[in-house]
C-alpha positions in Angstrom: -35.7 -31.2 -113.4 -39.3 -31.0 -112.5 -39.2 -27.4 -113.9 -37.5 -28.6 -117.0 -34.0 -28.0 -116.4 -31.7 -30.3 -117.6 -28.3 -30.8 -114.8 -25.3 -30.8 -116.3 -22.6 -32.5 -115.1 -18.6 -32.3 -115.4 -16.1 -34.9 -114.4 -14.9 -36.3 -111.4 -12.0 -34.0 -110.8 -12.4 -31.8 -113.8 -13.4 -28.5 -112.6 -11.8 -27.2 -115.7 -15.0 -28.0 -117.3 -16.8 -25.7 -115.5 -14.6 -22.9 -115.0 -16.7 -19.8 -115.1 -18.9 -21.7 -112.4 -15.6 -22.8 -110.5 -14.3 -19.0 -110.5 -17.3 -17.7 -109.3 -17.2 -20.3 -106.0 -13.6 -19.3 -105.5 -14.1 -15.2 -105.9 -17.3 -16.0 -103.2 -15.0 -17.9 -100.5 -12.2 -15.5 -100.9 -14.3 -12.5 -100.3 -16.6 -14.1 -98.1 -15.2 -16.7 -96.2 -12.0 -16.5 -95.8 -11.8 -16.4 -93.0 -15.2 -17.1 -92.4 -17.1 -14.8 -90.0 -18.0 -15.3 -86.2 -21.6 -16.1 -86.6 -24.1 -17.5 -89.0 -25.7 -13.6 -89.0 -22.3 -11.9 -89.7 -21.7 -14.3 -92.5 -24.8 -13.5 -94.3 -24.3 -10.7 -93.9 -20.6 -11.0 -95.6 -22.6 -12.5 -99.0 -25.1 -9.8 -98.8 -22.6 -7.9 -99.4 -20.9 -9.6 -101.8 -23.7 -10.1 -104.0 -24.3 -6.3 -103.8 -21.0 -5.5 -104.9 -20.9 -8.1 -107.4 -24.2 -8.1 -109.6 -24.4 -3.9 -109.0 -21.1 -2.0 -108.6 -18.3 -4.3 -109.9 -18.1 -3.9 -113.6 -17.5 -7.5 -115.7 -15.1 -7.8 -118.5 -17.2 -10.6 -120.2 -20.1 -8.1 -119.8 -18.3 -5.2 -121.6 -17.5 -3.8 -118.5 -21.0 -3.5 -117.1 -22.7 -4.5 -114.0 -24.9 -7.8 -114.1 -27.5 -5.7 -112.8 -27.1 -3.3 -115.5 -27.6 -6.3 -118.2 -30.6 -8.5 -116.4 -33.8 -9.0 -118.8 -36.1 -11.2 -116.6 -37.4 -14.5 -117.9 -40.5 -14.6 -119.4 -41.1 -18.0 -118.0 -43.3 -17.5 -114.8 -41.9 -19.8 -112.1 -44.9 -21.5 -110.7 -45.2 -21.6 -106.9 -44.7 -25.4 -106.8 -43.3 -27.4 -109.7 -45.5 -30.5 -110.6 -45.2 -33.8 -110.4 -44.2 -35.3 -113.3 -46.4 -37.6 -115.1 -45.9 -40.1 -117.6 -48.1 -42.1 -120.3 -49.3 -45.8 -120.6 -46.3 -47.3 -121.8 -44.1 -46.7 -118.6 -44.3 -48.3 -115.4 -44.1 -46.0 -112.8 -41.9 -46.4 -109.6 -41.8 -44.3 -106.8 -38.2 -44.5 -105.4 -38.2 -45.3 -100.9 -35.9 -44.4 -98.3 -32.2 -45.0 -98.9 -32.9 -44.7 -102.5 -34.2 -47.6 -104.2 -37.5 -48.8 -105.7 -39.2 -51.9 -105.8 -39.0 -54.3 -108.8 -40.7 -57.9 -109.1 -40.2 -57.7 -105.2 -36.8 -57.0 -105.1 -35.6 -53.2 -104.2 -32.8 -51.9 -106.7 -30.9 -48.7 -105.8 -31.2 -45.8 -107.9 -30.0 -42.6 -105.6 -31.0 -40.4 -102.6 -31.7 -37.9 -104.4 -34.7 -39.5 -105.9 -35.9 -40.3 -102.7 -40.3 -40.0 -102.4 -39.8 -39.0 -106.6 -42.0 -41.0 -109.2 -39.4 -41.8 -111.9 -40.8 -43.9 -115.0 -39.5 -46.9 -116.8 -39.5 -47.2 -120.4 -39.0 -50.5 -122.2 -36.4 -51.0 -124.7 -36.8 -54.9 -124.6 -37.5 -57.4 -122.4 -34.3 -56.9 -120.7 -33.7 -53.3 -120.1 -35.5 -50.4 -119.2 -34.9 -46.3 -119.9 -35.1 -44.7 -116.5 -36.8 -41.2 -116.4 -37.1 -38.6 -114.6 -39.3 -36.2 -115.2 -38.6 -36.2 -119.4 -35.0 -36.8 -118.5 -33.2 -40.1 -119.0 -31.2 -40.5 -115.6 -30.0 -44.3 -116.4 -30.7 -48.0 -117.4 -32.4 -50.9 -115.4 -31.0 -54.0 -116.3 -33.7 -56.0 -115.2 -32.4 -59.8 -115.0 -29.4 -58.2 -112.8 -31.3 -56.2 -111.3 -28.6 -53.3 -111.8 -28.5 -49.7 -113.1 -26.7 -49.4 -115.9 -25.1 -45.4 -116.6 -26.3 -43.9 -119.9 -23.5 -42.5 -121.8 -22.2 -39.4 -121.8 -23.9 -39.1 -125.2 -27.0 -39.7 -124.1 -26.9 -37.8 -121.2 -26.1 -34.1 -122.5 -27.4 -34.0 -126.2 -31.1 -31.8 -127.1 -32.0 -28.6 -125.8 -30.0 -25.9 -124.4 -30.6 -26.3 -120.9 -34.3 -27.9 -121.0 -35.9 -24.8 -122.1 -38.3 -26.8 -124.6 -40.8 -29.2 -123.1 -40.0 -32.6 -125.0 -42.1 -35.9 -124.7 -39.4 -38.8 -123.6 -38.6 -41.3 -126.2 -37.1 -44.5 -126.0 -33.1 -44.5 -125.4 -31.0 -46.7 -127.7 -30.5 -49.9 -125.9 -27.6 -50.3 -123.9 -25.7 -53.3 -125.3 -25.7 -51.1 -129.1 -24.2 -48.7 -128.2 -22.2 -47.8 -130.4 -24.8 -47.8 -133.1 -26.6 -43.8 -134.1 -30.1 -43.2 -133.3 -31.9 -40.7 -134.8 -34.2 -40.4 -131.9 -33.6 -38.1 -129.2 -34.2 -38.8 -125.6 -35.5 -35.6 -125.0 
């Protein structure tokens, strides 16, 4: 996310959703893994192998029957060396999320996630209730701030703009929680 790249995420128990992703984990484990080797070495050396064979001799339908190594353009994008903090303007307040996951607001700690742990994430107002959370220029959720509770952003919300972040976007407010139903115009990211 720091990087730009938007996560995308499936349901619980729906790995339909995902299936190219899904039959790429299951083609690894059986050749692979199954049964896994003796030794931490031997198995990498098992997907060494694999990716070998997969991405330069083995021939892909859905790429006309060419390698993956045979159709590669690298990205013009240069990955930087260490992605940067992300920063955010005047009108947040900025939090920076402790151990176990939460972050401290009017004195009380509120749980966000793990994941966010020793991360910055920024609140933007929508009123004097709730709050945008963001991560970077992603929304990741709301603060209800009289419970003192994060509130999920709809799926909606959560997966419109940009193919896979590839646009830098400045975050704007989210459309408050308790309307939702009604159509912004204004895209979170």
């Amino acid at each position: 996310m720091k990087l730009g790249i938007r996560p995308e995420r499936i349901q619980a128990g729906h790995p339909e959703q995902n299936g190219r992703h899904e039959r790429m984990h299951r083609t690894l484990k059986q050749e692979t893994a199954s049964p896994p080797a003796a030794t931490a070495r031997a198995q990498q050396r098992a997907f060494d192998r694999f990716r070998r064979d997969y991405n330069e001799l083995r021939p892909h339908e859905a790429l006309d029957m060419q390698t993956p190594a045979a159709m590669y353009v690298g990205s013009s994008r240069v990955y930087p060396g260490r992605a940067q903090e992300p920063e955010y303007d005047s009108a947040f307040k900025v939090r920076r999320v402790q151990q176990q996951g939460q972050f401290r607001w009017k004195s009380e700690r509120v749980f966000l996630g793990t994941v966010f742990e020793g991360e910055r994430v920024g609140l933007l107002p929508c009123d004097d209730r709730y709050y945008t959370i963001y991560f970077a220029q992603f929304p990741i959720a709301w603060l209800d701030s009289r419970e003192l509770k994060i509130v999920p952003l709809p799926k909606s919300q959560v997966s419109e703009g940009d193919e896979a972040g590839e646009e830098e976007v400045s975050p704007s407010p989210a459309p408050h929680p308790l309307n939702q139903n009604k159509v912004s115009g204004m895209s979170p990211v």
